[in-house]
Gaussian input, Z-matrix of N, CA and C with variables (Angstrom, degrees):
# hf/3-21g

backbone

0 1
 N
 C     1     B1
 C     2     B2     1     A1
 N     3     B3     2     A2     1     D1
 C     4     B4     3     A3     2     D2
 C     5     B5     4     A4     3     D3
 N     6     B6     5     A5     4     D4
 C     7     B7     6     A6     5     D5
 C     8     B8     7     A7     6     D6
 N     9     B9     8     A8     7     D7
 C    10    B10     9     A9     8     D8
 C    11    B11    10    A10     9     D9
 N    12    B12    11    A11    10    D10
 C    13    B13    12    A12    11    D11
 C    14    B14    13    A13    12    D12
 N    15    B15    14    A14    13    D13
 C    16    B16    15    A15    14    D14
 C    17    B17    16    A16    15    D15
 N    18    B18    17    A17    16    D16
 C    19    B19    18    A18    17    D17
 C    20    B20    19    A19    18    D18
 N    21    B21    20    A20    19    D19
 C    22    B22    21    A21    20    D20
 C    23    B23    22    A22    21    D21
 N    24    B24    23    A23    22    D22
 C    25    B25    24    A24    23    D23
 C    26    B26    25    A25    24    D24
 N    27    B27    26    A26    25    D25
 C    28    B28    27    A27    26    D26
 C    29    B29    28    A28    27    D27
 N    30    B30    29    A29    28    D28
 C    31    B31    30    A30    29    D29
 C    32    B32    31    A31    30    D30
 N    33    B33    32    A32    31    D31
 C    34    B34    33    A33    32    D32
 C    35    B35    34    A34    33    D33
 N    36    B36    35    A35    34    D34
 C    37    B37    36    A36    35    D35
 C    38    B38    37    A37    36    D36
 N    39    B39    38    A38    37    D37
 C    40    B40    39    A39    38    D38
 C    41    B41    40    A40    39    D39
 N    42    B42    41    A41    40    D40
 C    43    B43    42    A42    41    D41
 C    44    B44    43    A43    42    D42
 N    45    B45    44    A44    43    D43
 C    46    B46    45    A45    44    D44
 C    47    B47    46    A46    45    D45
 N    48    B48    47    A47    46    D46
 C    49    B49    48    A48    47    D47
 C    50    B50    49    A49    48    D48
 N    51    B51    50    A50    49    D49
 C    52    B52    51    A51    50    D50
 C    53    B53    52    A52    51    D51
 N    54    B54    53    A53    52    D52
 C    55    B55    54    A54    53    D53
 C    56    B56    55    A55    54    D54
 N    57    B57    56    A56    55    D55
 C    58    B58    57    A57    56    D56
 C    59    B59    58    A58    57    D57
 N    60    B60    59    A59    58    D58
 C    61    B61    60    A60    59    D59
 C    62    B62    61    A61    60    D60
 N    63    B63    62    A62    61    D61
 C    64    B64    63    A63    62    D62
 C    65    B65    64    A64    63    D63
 N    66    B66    65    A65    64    D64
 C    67    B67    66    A66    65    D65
 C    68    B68    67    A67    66    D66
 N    69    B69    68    A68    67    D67
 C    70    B70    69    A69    68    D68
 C    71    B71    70    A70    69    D69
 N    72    B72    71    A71    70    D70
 C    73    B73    72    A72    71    D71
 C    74    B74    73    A73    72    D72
 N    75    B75    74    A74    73    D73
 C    76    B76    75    A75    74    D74
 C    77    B77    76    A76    75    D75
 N    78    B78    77    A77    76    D76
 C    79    B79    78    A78    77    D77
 C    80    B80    79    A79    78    D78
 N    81    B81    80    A80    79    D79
 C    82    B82    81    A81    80    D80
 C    83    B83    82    A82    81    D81
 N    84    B84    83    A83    82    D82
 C    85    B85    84    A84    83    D83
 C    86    B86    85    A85    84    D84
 N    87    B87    86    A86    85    D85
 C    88    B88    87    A87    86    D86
 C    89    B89    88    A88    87    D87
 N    90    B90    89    A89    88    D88
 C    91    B91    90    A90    89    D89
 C    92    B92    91    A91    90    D90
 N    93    B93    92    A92    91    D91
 C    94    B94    93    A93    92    D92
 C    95    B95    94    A94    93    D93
 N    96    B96    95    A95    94    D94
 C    97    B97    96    A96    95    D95
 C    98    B98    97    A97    96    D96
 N    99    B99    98    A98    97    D97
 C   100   B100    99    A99    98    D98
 C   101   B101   100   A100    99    D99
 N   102   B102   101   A101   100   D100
 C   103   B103   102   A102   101   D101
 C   104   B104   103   A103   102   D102
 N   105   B105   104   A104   103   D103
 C   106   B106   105   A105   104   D104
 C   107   B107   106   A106   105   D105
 N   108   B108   107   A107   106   D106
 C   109   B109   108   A108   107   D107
 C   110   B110   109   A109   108   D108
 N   111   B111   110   A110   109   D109
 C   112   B112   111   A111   110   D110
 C   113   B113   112   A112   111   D111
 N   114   B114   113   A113   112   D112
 C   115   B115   114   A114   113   D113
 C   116   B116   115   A115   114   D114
 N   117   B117   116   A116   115   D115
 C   118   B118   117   A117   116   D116
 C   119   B119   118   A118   117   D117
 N   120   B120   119   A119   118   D118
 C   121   B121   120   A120   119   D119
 C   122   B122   121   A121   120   D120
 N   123   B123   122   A122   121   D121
 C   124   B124   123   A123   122   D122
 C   125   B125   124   A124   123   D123
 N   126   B126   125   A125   124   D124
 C   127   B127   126   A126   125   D125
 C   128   B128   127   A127   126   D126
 N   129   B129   128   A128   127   D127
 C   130   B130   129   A129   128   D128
 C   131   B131   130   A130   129   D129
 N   132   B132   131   A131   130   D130
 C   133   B133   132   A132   131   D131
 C   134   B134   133   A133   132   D132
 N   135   B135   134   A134   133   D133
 C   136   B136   135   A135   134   D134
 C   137   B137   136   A136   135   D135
 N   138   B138   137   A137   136   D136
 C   139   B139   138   A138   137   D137
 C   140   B140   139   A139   138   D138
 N   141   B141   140   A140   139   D139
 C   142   B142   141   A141   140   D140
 C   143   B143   142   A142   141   D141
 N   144   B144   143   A143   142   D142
 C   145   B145   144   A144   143   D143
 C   146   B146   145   A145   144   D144
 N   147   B147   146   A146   145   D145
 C   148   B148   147   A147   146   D146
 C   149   B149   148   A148   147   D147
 N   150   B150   149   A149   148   D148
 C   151   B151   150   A150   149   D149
 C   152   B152   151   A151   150   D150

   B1=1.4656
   B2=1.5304
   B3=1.1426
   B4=1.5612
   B5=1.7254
   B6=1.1768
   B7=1.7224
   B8=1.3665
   B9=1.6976
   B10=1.8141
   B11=1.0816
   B12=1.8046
   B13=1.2726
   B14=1.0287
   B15=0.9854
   B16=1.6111
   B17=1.6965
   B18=1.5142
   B19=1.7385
   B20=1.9027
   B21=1.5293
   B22=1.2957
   B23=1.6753
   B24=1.1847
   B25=1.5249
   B26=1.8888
   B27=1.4216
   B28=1.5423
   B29=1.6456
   B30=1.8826
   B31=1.5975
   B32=1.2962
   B33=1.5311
   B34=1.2688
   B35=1.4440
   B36=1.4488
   B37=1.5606
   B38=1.4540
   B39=1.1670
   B40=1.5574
   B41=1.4284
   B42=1.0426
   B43=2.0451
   B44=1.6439
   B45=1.5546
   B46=1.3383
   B47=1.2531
   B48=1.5093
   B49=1.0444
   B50=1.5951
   B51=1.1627
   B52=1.8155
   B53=1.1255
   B54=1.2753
   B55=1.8399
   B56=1.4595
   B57=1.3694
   B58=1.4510
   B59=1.6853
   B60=1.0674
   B61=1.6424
   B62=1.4684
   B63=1.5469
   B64=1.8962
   B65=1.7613
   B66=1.4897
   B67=1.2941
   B68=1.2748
   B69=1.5746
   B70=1.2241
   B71=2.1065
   B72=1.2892
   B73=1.3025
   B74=1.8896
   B75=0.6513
   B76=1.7024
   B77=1.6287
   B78=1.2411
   B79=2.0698
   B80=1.8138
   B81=1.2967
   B82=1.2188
   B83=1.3091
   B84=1.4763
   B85=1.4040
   B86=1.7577
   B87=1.0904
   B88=1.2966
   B89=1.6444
   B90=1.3122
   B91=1.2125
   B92=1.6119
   B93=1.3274
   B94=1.7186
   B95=1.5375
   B96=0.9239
   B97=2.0245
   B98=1.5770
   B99=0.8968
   B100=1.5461
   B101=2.0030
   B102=1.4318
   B103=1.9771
   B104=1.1850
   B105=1.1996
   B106=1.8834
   B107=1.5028
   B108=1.8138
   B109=1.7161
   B110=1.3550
   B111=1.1003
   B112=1.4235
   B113=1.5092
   B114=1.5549
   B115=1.1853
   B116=1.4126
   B117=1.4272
   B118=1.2593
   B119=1.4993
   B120=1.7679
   B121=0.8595
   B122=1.5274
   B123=1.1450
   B124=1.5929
   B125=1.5843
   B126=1.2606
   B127=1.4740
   B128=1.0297
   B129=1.6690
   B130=0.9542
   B131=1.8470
   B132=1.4097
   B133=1.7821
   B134=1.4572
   B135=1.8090
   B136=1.7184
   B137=1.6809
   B138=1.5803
   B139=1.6717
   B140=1.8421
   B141=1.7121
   B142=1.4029
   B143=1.3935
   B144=1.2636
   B145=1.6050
   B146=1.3615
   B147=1.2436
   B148=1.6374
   B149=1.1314
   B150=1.7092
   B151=1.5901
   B152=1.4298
   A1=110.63
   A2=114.77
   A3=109.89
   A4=123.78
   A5=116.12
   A6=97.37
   A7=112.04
   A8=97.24
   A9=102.89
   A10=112.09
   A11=133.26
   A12=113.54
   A13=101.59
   A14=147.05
   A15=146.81
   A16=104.17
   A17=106.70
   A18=90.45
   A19=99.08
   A20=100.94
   A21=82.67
   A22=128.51
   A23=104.88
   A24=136.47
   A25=97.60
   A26=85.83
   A27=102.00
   A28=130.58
   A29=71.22
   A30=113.32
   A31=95.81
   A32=128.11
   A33=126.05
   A34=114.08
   A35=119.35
   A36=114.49
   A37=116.53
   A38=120.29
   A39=129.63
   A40=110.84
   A41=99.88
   A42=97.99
   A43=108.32
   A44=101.02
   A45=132.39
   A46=84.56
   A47=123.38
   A48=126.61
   A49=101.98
   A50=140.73
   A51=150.20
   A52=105.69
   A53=122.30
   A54=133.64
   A55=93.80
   A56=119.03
   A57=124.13
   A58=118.91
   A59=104.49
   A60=90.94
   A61=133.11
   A62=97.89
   A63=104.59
   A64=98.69
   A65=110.00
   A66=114.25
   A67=124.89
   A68=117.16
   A69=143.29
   A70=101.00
   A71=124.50
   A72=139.70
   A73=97.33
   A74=124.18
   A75=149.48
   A76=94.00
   A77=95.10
   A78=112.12
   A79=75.12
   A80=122.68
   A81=120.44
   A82=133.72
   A83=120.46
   A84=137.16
   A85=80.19
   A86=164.44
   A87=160.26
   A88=115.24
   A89=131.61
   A90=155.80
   A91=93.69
   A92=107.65
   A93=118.81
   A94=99.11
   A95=111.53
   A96=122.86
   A97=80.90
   A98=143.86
   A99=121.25
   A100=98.25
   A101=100.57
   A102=98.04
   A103=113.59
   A104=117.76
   A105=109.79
   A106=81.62
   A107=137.43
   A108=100.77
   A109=120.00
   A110=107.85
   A111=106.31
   A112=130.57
   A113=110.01
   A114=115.72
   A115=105.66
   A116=159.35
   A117=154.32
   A118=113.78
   A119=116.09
   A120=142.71
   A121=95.98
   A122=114.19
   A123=117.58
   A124=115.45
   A125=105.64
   A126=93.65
   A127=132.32
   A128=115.04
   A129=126.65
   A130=138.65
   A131=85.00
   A132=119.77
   A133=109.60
   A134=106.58
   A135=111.24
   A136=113.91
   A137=98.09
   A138=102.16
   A139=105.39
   A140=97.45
   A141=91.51
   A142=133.42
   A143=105.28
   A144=119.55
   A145=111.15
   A146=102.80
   A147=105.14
   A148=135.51
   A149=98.94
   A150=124.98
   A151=111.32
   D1=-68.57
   D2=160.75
   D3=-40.19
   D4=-40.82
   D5=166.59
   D6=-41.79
   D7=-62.64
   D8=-168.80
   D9=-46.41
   D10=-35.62
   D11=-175.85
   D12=-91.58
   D13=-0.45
   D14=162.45
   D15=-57.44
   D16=-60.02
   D17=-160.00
   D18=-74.42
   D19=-26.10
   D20=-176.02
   D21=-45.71
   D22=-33.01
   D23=-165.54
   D24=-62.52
   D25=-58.25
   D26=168.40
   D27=-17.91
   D28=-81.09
   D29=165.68
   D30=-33.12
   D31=-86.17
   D32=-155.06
   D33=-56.62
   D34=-60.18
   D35=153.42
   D36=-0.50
   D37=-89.87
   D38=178.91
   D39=-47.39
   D40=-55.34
   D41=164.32
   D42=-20.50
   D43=-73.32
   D44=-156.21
   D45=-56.59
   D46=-74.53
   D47=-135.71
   D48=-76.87
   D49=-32.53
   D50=123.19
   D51=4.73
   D52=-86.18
   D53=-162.12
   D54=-52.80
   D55=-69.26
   D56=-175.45
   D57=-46.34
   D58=-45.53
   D59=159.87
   D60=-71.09
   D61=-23.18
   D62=-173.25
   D63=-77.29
   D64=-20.12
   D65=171.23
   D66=-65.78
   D67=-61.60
   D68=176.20
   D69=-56.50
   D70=-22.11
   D71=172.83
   D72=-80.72
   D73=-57.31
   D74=-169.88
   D75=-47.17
   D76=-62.11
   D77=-165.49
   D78=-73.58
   D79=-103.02
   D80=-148.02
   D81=-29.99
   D82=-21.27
   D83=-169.34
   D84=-104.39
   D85=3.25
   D86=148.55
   D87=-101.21
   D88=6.14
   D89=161.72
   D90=-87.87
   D91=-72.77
   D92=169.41
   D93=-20.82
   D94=-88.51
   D95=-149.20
   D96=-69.67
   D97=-35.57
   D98=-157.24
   D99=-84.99
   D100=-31.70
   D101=155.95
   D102=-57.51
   D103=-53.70
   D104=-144.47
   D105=-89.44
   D106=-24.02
   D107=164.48
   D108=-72.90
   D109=-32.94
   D110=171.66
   D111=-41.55
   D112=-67.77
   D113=169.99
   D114=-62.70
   D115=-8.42
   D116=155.70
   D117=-47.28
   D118=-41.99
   D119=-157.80
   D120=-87.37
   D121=-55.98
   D122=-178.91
   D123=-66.33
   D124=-35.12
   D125=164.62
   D126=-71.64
   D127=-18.53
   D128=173.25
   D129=-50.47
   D130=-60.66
   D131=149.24
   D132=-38.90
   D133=-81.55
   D134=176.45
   D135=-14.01
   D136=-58.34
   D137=-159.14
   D138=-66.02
   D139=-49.41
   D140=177.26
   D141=-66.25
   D142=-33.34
   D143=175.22
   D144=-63.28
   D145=-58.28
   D146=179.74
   D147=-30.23
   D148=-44.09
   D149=-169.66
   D150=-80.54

């Protein structure tokens, strides 16, 4: 009986610890696109401003 609640515990662990990375994956790949428009944007400026 105690194993079972042991792996369950487990189980959930990895759950937890799963979501929280697919999250922490979620934000970073949306950190991503919100750079590369950004810097799209800034180069954008650079070229015109510059000139």
């Amino acid at each position: 009986m105690a194993n079972l609640v042991g792996a369950v515990l487990v189980g959930q662990r990895w759950v937890l610890a799963g979501d929280v990375s697919s999250r922490v994956g979620a934000i970073r790949s949306l950190v991503d696109s919100a750079r590369y428009r950004f810097g799209a944007i800034d180069t954008v400026c650079y070229l015109y401003c510059g000139m």
